[in-house]
C-alpha positions as CSV (number, residue, x, y, z in Angstrom):
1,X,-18.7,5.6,-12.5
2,X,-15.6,7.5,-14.0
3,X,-12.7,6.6,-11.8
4,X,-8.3,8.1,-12.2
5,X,-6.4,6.1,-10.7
6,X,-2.6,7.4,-9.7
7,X,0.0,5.5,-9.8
8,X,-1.2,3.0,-12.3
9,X,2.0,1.4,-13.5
10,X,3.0,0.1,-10.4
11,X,1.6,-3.3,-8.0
12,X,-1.7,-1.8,-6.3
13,X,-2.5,1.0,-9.0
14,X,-2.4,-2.0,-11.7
15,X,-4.9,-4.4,-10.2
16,X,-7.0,-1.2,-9.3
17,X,-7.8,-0.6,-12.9
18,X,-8.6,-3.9,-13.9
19,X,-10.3,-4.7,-11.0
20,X,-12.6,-1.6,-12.1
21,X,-12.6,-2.9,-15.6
22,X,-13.7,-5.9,-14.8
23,X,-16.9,-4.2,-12.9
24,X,-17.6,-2.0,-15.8
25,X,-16.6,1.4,-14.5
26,X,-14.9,3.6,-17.1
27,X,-11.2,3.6,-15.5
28,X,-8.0,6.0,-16.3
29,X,-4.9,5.0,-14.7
30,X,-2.2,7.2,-14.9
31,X,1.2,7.2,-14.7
32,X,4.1,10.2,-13.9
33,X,4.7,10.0,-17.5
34,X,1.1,10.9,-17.7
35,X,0.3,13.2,-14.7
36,X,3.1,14.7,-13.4
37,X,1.4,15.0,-9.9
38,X,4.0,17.2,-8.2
39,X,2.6,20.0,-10.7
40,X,-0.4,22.1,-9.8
41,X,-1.4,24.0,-13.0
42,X,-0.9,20.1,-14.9
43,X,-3.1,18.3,-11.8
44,X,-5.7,21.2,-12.3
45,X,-6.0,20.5,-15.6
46,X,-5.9,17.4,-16.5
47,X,-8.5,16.9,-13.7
48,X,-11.4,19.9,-14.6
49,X,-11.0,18.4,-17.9
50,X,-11.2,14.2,-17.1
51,X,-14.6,15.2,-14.4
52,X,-13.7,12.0,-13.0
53,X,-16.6,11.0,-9.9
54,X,-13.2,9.2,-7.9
55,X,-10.2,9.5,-7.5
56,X,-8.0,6.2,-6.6
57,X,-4.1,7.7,-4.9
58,X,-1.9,4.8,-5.3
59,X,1.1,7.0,-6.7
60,X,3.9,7.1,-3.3
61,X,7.5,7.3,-3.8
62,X,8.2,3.8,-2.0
63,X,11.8,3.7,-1.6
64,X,11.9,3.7,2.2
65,X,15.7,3.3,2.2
66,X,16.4,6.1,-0.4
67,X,13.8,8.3,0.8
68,X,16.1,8.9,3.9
69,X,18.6,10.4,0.8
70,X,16.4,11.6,-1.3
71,X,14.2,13.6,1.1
72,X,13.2,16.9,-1.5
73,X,11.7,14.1,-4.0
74,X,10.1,12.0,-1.5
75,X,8.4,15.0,0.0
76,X,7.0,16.5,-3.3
77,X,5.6,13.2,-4.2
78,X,4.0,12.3,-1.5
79,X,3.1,15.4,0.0
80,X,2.9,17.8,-2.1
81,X,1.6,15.9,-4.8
82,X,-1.4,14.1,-2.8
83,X,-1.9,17.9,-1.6
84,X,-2.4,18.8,-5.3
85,X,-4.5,16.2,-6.2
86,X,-6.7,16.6,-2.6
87,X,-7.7,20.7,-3.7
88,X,-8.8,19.8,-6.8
89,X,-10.9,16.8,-5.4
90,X,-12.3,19.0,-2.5
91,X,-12.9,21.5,-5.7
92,X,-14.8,19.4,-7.4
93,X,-16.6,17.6,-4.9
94,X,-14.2,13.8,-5.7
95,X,-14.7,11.1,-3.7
96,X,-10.8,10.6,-2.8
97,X,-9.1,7.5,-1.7
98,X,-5.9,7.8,-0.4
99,X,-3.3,4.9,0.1
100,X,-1.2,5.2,3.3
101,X,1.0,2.8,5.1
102,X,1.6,0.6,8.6
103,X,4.9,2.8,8.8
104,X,3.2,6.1,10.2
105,X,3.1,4.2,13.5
106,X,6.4,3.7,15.6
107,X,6.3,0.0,15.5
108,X,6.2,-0.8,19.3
109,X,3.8,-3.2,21.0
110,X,2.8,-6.3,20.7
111,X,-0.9,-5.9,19.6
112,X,-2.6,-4.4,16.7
113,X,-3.0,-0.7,16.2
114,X,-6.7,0.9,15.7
115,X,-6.9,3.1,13.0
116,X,-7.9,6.1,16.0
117,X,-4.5,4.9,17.6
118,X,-1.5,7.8,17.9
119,X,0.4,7.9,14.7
120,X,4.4,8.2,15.1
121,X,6.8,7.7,12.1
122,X,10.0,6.3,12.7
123,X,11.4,6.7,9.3
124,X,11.0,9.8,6.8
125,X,9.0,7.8,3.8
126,X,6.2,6.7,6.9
127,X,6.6,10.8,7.9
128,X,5.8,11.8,4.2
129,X,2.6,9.5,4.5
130,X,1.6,10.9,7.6
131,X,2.0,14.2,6.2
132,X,-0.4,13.1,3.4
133,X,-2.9,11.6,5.4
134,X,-3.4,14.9,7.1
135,X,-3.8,16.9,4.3
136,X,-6.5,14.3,3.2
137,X,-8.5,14.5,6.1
138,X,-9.6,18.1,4.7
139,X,-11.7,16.4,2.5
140,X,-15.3,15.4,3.5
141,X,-15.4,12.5,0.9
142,X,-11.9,10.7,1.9
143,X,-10.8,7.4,2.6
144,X,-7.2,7.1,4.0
145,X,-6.5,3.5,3.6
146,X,-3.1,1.8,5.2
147,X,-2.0,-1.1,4.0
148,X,1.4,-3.5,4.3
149,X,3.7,-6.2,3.0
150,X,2.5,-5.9,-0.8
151,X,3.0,-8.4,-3.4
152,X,1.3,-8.1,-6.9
153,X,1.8,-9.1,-10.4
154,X,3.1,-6.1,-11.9
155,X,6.4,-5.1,-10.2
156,X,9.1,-5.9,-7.7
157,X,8.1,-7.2,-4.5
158,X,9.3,-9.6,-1.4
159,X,7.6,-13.2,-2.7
160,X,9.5,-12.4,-6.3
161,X,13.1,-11.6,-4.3
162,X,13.1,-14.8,-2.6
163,X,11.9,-16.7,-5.8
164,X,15.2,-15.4,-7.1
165,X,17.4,-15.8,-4.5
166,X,16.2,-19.9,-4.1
167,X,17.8,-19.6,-8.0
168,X,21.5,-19.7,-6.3
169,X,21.0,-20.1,-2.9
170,X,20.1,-23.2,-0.5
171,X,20.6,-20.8,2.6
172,X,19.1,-17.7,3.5
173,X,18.8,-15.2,6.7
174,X,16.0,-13.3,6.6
175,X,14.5,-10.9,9.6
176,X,12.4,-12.6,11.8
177,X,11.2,-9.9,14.4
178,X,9.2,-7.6,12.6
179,X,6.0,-9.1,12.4
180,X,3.3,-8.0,9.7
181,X,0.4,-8.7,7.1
182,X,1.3,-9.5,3.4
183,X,-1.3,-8.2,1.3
184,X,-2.2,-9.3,-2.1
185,X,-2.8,-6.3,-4.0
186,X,-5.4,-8.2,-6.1
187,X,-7.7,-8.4,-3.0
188,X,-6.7,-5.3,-1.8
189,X,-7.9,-3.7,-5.3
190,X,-11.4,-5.5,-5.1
191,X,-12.0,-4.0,-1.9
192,X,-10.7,-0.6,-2.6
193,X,-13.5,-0.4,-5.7
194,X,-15.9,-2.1,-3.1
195,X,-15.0,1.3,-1.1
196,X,-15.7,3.7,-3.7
197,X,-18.9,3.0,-4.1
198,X,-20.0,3.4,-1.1
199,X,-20.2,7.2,1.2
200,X,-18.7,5.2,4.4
201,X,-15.7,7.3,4.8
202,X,-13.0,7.5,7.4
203,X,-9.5,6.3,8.1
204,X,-9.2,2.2,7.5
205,X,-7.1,-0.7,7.9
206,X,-6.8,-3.4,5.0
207,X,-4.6,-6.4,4.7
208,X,-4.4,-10.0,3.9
209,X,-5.6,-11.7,7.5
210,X,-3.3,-13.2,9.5
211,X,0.6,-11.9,11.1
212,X,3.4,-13.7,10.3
213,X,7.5,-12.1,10.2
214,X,9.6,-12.0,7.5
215,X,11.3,-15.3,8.0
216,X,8.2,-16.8,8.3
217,X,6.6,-15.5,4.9
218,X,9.9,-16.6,3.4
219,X,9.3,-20.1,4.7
220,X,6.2,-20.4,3.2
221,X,7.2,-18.6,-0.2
222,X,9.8,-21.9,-0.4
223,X,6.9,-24.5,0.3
224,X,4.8,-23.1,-1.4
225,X,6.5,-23.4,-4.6
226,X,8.5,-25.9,-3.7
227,X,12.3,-25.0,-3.1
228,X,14.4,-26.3,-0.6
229,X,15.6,-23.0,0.8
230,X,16.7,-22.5,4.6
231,X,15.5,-20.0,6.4
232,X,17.4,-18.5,9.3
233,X,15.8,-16.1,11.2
234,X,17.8,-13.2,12.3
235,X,16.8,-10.2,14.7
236,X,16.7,-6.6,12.7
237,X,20.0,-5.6,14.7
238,X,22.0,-8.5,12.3
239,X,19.9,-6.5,8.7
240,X,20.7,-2.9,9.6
241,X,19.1,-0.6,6.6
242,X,18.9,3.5,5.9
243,X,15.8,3.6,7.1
244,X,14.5,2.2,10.5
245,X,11.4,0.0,10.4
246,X,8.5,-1.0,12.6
247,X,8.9,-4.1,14.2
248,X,4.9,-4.2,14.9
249,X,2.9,-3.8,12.1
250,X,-0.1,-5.5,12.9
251,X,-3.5,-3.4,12.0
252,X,-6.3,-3.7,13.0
253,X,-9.2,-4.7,10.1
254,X,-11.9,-4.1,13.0
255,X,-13.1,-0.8,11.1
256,X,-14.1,-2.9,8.2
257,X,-16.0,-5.4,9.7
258,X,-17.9,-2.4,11.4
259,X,-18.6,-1.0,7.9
260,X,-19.6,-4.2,6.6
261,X,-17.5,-4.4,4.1
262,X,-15.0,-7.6,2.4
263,X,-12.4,-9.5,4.6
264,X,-9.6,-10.1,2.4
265,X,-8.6,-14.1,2.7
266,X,-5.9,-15.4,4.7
267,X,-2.3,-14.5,3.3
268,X,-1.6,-18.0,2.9
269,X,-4.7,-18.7,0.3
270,X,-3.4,-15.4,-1.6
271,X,-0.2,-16.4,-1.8
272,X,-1.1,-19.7,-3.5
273,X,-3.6,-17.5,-5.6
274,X,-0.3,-15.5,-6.8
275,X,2.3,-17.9,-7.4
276,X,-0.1,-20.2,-9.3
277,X,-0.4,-17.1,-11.4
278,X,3.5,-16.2,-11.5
């Protein structure tokens, strides 16, 4: 199996590759030094020419706060770029997997959300997602998968922020009532190539198992490896940012079970997985 994956240099993108190294599939990850995908004639091209039987979307422009700035370049990435890459997989008859995020729902409740549950962006990086996710769901052969919380080897992330903040501090605050799943992009990438194989397509829900806030992830980050950090935990009121955020982002992994495909382990177990390989 011939699988492109976008956004190869960053956490998720990364571990996808490997991850389909490691199961003998012939893998291209890509770049935007290598694919500009926010150009059609280039996307076309490079495309027609590659006859890849996957594609693998992990390319987003992720700055939620900037995003709210930087709305023109926001939008062509992750709108008009997934649209560019979703013709010519519709084309060419692609399987097409397309990473979305817990931030096209509005964040209220208590509960999980389904993946059939009403979708309502409260910032404009979870709007472009949305957007993206719709223009997926043209394709017969899609997967729209939303994830949250990632941490991975290759990039910036939460678990490495607080590593270096424990460097010069014995005291932090950190938010407390937004309550989520991390997600170890090394699992997620086993089960995304798990996915591919298979024809069970549809709109899914994967993350580590388990909820847990901020604070409490940061508590655990400083066990974990040791630190004698304090955590405070502070309502989102006290942390204002650009861009508003969900305070429930709990997702349902229901969908998966159904399809019979891999749990991803408890957050805790990945986290110890990660830091023993940080």
């Amino acid at each position: 199996m011939k699988i492109l994956v976008t956004g190869s240099t960053g956490q998720l993108g990364y571990d996808v590759v490997n991850e389909g190294i490691g199961n003998g599939f012939e893998m291209y990850g890509v770049g935007s030094k290598d694919l500009d995908i926010t150009k059609e004639n280039e996307v076309n091209n490079y495309i027609e020419k590659l006859e890849p039987d996957a594609i693998i979307h992990c390319a987003a422009y992720t700055a939620v706060d900037n995003a709210e700035d930087n709305k023109e370049a926001c939008w062509q990435i992750n709108v008009e770029g997934t649209k560019n890459l979703a013709e010519v997989a519709k084309k060419l008859n692609i399987r097409f997997l397309y990473i979305s995020t817990d931030y096209v729902f509005n964040g209220e409740g208590n509960t999980p959300f389904n993946e059939t549950d009403e979708t309502a962006p409260i910032n404009y990086y979870g709007l472009t997602k949305y957007e993206g996710e719709k223009i997926v769901q043209e394709i017969t052969k899609s997967f729209i998968v939303r994830i949250s919380w990632v941490f991975g080897i290759n990039g910036s992330n939460f678990v490495r922020t607080m590593l270096r903040l424990a460097e010069s501090k014995t005291e932090l605050n950190v938010v407390g009532d937004q309550i989520g799943s991390p997600t170890y992009t090394h699992d997620l990438a086993k089960l995304l190539i798990e996915m591919i194989q298979s024809e069970k397509y549809g709109i899914y829900h994967a993350t580590n198992d388990g909820f847990c806030s901020w604070a409490e992830f940061a508590k655990e980050i400083f066990n974990q490896s040791d630190k004698e950090v304090r955590v405070n935990s502070i309502p989102t009121e006290d942390f204002p940012t650009k861009a508003e955020r969900p305070k429930n982002s709990r997702l349902s992994k229901s969908k998966l079970s159904q399809n019979g495909f891999t749990l991803l382990p408890r957050w805790q177990d990945s986290l110890r997985h990660y830091l023993n390989k940080l």
